[in-house]
C-alpha positions in Angstrom: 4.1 -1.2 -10.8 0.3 -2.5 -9.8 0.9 -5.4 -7.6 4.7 -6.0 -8.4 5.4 -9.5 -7.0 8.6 -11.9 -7.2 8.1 -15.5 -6.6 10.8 -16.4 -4.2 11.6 -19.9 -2.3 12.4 -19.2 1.2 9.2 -18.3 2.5 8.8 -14.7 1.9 5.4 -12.8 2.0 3.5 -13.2 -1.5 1.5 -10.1 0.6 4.7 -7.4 0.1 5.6 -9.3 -3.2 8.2 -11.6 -1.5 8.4 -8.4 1.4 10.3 -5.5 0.0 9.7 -5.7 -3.7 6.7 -4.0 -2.7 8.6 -1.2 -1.5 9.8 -0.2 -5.0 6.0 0.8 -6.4 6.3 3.8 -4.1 9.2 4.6 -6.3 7.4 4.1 -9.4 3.7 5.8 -8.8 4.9 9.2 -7.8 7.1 11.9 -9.9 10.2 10.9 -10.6 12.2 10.0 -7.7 14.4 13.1 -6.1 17.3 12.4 -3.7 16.9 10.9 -0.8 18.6 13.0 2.0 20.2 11.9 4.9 18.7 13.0 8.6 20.8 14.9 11.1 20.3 14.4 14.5 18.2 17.1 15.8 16.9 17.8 12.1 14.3 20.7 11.3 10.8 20.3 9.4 13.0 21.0 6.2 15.6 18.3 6.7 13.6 15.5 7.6 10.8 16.2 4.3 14.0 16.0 1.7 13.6 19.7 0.8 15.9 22.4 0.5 15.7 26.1 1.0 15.8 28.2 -2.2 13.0 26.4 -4.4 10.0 27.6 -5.6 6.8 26.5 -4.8 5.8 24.3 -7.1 9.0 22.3 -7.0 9.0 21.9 -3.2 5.4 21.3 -3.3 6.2 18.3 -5.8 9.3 16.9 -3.6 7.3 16.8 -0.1 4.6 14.8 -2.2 7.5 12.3 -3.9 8.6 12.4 -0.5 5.3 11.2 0.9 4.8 14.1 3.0 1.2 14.3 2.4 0.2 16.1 5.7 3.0 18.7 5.3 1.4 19.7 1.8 -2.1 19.9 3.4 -0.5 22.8 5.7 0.1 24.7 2.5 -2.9 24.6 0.6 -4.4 27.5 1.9 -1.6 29.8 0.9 -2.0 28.6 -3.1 -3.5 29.8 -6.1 -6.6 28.1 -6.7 -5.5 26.1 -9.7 -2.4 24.8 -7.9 -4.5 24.1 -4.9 -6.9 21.9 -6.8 -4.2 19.9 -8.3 -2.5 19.0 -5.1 -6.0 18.7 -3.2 -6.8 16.2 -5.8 -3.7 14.2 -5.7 -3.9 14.0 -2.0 -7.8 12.7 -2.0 -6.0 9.9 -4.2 -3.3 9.3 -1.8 -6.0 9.3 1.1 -7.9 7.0 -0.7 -11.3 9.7 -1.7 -11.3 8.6 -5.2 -14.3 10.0 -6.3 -13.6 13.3 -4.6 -10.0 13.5 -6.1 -11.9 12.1 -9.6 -13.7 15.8 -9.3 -10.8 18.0 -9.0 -8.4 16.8 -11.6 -10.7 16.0 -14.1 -11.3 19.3 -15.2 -7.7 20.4 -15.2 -6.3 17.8 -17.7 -7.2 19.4 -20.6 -5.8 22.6 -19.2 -2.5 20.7 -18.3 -2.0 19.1 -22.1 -2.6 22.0 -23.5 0.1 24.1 -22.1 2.5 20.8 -22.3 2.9 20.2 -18.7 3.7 16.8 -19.1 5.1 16.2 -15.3 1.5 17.6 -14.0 -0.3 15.3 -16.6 1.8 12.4 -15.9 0.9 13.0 -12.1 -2.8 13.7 -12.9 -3.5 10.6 -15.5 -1.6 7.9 -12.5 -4.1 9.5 -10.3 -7.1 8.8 -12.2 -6.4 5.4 -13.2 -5.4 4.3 -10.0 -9.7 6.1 -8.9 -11.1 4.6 -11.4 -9.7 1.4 -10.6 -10.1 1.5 -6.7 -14.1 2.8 -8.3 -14.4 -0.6 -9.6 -14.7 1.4 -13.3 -13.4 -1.0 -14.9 -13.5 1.0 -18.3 -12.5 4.3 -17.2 -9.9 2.8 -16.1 -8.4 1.0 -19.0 -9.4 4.2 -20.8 -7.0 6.0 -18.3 -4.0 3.8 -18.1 -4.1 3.6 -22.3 -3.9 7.2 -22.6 -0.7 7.5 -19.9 0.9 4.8 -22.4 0.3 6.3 -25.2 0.9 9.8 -24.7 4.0 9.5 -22.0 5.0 6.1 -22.6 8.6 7.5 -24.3 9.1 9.6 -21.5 8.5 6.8 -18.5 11.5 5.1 -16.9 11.5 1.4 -17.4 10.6 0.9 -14.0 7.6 3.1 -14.9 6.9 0.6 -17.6 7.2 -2.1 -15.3 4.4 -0.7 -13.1 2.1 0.3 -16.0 1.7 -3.8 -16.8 -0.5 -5.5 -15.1 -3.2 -2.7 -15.1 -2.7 -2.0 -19.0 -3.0 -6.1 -20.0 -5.2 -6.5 -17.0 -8.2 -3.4 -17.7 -8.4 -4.5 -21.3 -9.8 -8.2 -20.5 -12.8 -6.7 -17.5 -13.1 -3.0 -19.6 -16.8 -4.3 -20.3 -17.3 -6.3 -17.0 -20.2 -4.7 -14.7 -19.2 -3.1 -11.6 -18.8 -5.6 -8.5 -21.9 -4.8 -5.7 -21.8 -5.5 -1.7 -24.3 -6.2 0.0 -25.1 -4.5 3.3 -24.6 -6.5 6.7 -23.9 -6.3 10.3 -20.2 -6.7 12.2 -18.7 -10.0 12.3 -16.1 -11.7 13.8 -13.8 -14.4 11.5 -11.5 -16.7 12.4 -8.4 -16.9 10.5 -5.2 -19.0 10.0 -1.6 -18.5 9.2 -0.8 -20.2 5.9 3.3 -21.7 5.7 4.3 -18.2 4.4 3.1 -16.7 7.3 0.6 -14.6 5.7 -3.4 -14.6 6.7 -5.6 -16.6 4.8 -9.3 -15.5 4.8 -12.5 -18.2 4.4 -14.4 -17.5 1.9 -17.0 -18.8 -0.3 -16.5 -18.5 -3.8 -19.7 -19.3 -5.8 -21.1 -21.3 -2.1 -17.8 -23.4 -2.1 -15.6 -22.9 0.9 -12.2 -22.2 0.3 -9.4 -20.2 1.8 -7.9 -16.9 0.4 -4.7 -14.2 1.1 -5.8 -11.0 2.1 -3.9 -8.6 0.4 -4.8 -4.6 0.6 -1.6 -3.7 -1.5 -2.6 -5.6 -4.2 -5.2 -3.5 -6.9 -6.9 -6.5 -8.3 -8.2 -10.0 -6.8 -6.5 -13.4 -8.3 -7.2 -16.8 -8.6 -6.3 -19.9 -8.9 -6.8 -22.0 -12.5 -8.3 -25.1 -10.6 -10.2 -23.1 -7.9 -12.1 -21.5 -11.3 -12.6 -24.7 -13.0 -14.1 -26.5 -9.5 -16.7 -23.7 -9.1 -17.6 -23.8 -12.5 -16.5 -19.9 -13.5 -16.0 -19.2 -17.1 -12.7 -18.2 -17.6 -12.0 -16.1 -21.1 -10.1 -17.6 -23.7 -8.3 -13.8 -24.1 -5.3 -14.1 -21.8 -2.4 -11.6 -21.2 1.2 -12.5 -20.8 2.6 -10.6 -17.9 6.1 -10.6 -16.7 6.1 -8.3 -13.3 3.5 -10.7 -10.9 6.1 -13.4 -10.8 9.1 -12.4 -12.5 8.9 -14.9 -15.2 6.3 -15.0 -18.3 3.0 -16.3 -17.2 -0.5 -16.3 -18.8 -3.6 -14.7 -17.1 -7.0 -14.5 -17.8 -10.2 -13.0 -16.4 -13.6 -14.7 -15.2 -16.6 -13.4 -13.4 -17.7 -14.2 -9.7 -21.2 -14.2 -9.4 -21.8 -14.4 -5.6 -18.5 -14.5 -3.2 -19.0 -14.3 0.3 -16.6 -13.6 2.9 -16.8 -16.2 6.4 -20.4 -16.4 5.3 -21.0 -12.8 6.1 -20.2 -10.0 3.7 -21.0 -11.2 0.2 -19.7 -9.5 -3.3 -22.0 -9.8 -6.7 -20.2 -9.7 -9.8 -16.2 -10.3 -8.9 -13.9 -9.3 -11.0 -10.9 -12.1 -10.5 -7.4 -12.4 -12.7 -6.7 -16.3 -13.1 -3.4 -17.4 -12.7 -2.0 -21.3 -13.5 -1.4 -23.0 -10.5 2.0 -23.5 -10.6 2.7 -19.5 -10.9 2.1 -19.4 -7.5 3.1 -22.9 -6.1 6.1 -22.5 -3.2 7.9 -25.5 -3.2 10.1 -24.8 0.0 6.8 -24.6 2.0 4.4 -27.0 -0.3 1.9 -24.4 -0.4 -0.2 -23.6 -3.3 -1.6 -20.4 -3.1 -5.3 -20.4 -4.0 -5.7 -16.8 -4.5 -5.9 -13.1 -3.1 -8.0 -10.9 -1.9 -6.8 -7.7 -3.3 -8.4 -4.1 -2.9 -11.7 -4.7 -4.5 -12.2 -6.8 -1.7 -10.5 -5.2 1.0 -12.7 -1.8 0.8 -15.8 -3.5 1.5 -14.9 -4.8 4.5 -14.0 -1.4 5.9 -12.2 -1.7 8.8 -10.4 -4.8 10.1 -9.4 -5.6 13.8 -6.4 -8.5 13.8 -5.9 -9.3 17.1 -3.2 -11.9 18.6 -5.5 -15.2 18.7 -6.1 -14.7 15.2 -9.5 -13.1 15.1 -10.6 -10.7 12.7 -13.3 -7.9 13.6 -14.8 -6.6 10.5 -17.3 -3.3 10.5 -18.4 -3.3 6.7 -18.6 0.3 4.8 -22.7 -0.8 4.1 -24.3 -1.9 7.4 -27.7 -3.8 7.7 -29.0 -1.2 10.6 -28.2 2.7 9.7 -28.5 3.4 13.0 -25.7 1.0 14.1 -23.3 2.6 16.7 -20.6 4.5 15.4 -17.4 2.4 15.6 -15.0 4.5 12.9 -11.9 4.6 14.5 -10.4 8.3 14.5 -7.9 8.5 17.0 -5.7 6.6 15.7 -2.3 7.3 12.9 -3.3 8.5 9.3 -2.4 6.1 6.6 -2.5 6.8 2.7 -2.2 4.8 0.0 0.3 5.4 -2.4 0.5 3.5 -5.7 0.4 -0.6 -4.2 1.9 0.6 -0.4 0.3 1.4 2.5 2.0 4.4 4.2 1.4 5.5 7.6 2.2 8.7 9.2 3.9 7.9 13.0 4.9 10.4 15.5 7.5 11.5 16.4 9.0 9.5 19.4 9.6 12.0 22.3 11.9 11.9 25.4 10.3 11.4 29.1 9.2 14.5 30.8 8.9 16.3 27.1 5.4 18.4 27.5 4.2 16.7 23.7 5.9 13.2 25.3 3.1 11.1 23.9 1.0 12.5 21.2 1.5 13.3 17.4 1.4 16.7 16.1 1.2 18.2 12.6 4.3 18.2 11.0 5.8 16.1 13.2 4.8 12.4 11.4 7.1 10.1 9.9 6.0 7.9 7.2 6.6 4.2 7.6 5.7 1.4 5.0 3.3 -0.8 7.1 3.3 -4.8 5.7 1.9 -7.1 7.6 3.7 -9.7 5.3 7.1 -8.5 5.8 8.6 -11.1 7.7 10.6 -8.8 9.1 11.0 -4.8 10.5 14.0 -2.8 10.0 14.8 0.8 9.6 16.6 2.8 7.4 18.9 5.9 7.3 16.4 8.1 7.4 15.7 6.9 10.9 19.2 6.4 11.9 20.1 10.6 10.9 17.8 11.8 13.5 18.8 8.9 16.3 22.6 8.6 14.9 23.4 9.4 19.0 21.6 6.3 20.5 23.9 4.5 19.0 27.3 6.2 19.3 28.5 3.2 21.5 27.2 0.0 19.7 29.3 -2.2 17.2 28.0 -1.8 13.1 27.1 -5.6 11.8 26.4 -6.2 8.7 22.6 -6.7 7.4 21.1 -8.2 4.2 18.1 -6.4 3.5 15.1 -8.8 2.8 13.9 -9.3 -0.7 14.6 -9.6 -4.1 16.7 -6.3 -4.3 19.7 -8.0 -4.1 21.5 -6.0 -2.4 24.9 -6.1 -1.0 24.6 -6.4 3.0 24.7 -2.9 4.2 26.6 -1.5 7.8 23.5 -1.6 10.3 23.1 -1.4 14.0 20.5 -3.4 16.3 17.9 -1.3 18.6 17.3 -3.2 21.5 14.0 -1.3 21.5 12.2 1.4 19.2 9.2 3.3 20.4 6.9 4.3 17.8 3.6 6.9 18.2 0.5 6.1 17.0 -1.8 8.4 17.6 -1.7 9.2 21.4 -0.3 5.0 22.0 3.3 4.8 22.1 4.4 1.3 21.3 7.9 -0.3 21.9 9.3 -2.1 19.3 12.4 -4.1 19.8 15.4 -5.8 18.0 15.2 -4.1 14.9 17.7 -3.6 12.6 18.6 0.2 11.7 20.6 0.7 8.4 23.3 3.5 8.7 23.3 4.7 4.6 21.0 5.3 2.1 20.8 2.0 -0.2 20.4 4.1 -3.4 16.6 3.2 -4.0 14.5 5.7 -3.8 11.7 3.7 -2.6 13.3 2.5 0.8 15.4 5.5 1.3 12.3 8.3 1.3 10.7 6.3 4.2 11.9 5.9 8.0 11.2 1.9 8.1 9.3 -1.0 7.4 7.2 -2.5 9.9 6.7 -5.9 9.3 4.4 -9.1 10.7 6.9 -9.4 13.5 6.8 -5.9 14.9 2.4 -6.2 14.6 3.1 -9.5 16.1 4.0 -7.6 19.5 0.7 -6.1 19.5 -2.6 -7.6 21.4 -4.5 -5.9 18.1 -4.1 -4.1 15.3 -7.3 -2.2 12.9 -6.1 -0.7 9.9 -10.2 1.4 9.2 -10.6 2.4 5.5 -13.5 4.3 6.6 -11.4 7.2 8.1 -7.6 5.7 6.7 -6.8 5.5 10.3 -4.8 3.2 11.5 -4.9 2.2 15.7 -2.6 -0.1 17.9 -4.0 -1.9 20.9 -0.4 -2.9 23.0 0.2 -6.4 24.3 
C-alpha cells in the first residue's frame, strides 16, 4: 500500500514505516505474489530469478517481474511480439521511474487488454498508471486511475491489495482539482542536516518563509504535515478530511492544504505543494519525545535530483532544473541501477566474486541481485535468498536465533552472523560486516523475493552515499 506506515514506540524508522513494514508494498504493487524459491549454492540465472523451466513466456516473463528481475526482462525484449514488448517496456519505464515514457506505451493497450478480459495485464497496467500519474504530479489522472482499479478489480484484489489502494484512493480525491506543483530552476548546493531521535534525517526547510525541519522520505508517494506546522504558517487546510487506517495503524483524520512557496535550505523552492495534514499526535513518539513535523515524500524528492549524504552529515544536491544549462555534467552513471517499485527502492548489486576471478569486481548483466535499500532501517540483514547461494561460508558457524525488525511479528527465525559481507556496486566493492543472514524463507513474499535489506547502519560504513534520480543510479564512496 502507498506509504504503508506503523507507529511503533521503540525508535524505529517512520522513513521504512517503522523499517520493514515497508517491505510488504513490494508484495502488494506487483502481480500476485509467486513462491519464493530457495537459492542453491552455485545456483544458475534460472534459480536465483524464482523461475522454472517448462513455462511459457508470458508466465515467466510475469514471475522475473514479481520477482523484481527487471534487468533480466530487458534481456528479452527483443525476442517478443511487439504487443507483449510494449507492455513489459512500459511497466519497466514505471519501475525505472520514466513515467511519462511508460504513460505512452500502456496507454494505448488498456482498451485492448479489457476488451479481451485480461484482467491480470489490466490490473498490472492501471497500478502502473496511477502510480505515473502520481509521480507526474497529475493529481487528477491520478485519482481517475486509482478509482477505476477499485472499481473494476476491487473484488478480485487481496486484502493486502486493499490495504495499499488507501491512502492514494482517499488521498487523490481531496488534491484531484489542485494545480500541479512547479520548481524553480537553481544551482548545486550543499545542506547541512541532523539526525532527529529516530535516527532518521531531517531536512531545513522553509515552508511559506518559516524555517522548520522536515524527514526526507523517497518511499513515501505524497508529502505530510503537521496540523500545527499548517495553522503557524497560515495554510488553509480543507474541511474534507479522509479517515485512513494504513499510515499509522489506527483510524486517523487527514486533510489537504496548499503550499504556496516551500523552499528547501533556502535553495530549491516548490510553488504550489501539495501536503496531506496529519494531527499531531498521529505522529508523536513518546519513547523518544519527538514530534514529527512532517515528510518530504516523492513530490519533493524528484526535484532535488540527486543527493550526496556523506558521513559529517552533508547533503550535496544537483537539482533536475539548473540555473546555467551549460552547467558541468555531474549525472552519476557508473554506479548500481535502482528502480522503484510500488513505495521501495530496489537496487540491483553485483554479484560478489572470489579473489583472482577475471569479473572479480564489476557487475555484469544478469548477474544483479536486488536488495531493498532504506536508509531508515535501523538495521541490515539478509535473507535466505542470500544464504542459498553462500549456505558454504557458513557450514562451521553456530545458528542463533534472530527477531526480524518491525511490525511483522514474527517468530525469531534460525540465522547466522557474517562477520563481513562484500557487496558490488557498480565497479566499488564494499564490505559490510556483522549482518545477520536468515537461513529460511519467512513466508512473506515481500522479504523472501529480495537478497537483504540494507539499512542506515550498513550506509553508515560509507564515507558517502548519492542515490541520482536523474539516471536511477545509485554510487558508494567507501570509508
Amino acid at each position: 500500500m502507498n506509504g504503508l506506515r506503523k507507529k511503533c514506540e521503540n525508535s524505529v524508522s517512520f522513513w521504512y514505516g517503522c523499517q520493514s513494514a515497508l517491505l510488504l508494498v513490494a508484495a502488494l504493487w506487483l502481480s500476485p505474489a509467486y513462491p519464493a524459491v530457495a537459492q542453491q549454492p552455485g545456483g544458475d540465472a534460472e534459480v536465483h530469478t524464482g523461475t522454472a523451466s517448462g513455462l511459457d513466456v508470458d508466465t515467466r516473463l510475469r514471475n522475473l517481474l514479481a520477482d523484481h528481475q527487471f534487468i533480466r526482462i530487458e534481456q528479452e525484449l527483443a525476442h517478443l511480439p511487439a504487443g507483449d514488448a510494449q507492455f513489459y517496456r512500459g511497466l519497466l519505464a514505471n519501475r525505472a521511474n520514466n513515467a511519462q515514457n511508460s504513460i505512452e506505451l500502456l496507454e494505448p493497450l488498456l482498451d485492448k487488454v479489457v476488451a479481451r478480459g485480461d484482467t491480470e495485464r489490466e490490473k498490472l497496467i492501471r497500478r502502473a498508471l496511477g502510480e505515473d500519474y502520481l509521480r507526474l504530479g497529475d493529481w487528477s489522472k491520478a485519482a481517475a486511475a486509482y478509482e477505476a482499479l477499485q472499481t473494476r478489480l476491487g473484488s478480485k484484489l487481496t486484502p493486502d491489495e486493499q490495504d495499499e489502494l488507501e491512502m492514494p484512493l482517499k488521498f487523490l480525491p481531496l488534491a484531484k482539482d489542485n494545480p500541479h506543483m512547479s520548481v524553480e530552476p537553481c544551482d548545486a548546493f550543499q545542506m547541512q542536516v541532523e539526525k532527529n531521535p529516530l535516527g532518521l534525517i531531517d531536512i531545513p526547510v522553509f515552508v511559506d518563509a518559516m524555517p522548520h525541519s522536515l524527514m526526507l522520505d523517497p518511499t513515501t508517494p505524497f508529502n505530510l504535515l503537521a496540523r500545527s506546522l499548517a495553522k503557524e504558517v497560515g495554510l488553509k487546510v480543507s474541511e474534507q478530511a479522509v479517515t485512513i487506517h494504513t499510515l499509522t495503524g489506527k483510524p486517523i483524520q487527514v486533510h489537504m492544504a496548499i503550499v504556496p512557496r516551500f523552499t528547501i535550505a533556502g535553495r530549491l523552492t516548490l510553488r504550489d505543494m501539495t501536503v496531506f495534514v496529519f494531527e499531531d499526535a498521529d505522529y508523536y513518539f513518546p519513547v523518544n519525545h519527538y514530534q514529527v513535523q512532517g515528510v518530504l515524500g516523492y513530490p519533493a524528492v524528484s526535484a532535488l535530483g540527486s543527493l550526496t549524504i556523506t558521513s559529517d552529515s552533508t547533503i550535496t544536491v544537483r537539482p533536475v532544473k539548473r540555473l546555467d544549462p551549460d552547467a558541468k555534467d555531474d549525472r552519476l552513471t557508473n554506479g548500481a541501477r535502482f528502480f522503484l517499485d510500488g513505495d521501495m527502492v530496489l537496487v540491483a548489486l553485483g554479484k560478489a566474486r572470489e579473489p583472482g576471478d577475471p569479473l572479480e569486481g564489476a557487475s555484469h548483466p544478469g548477474d544483479e541481485r536486488m536488495y531493498v535499500m532504506d536508509a531508515g532501517s535501523q538495521q541490515t540483514y539478509l535473507t535466505s535468498r542470500y544464504y542459498g547461494e553462500h549456505a558454504g561460508d557458513f557450514s562451521k558457524q553456530k545458528l542463533e536465533m534472530f527477531t526480524i525488525p518491525g511490525p511483522l511479528n514474527l517468530p525469531p527465525q534460525p540465522a547466522y552472523l557474517a562477520e563481513t559481507v562484500p557487496i558490488v556496486v557498480g565497479k566499488t566493492t564494499v564490505h559490510v560486516h556483522y549482518v545477520e543472514v536468515l537461513t529460511q524463507p519467512v513466508g512473506a513474499a515481500a522479504l523472501d523475493d529480495v537478497y537483504g535489506v540494507l539499512g542506515i547502519d550498513a550506509l553508515d560504513q560509507l564515507s558517502a552515499y548519492t542515490f541520482d534520480y536523474r539516471t536511477m543510479q545509485f554510487g558508494v564512496k567507501p570509508e
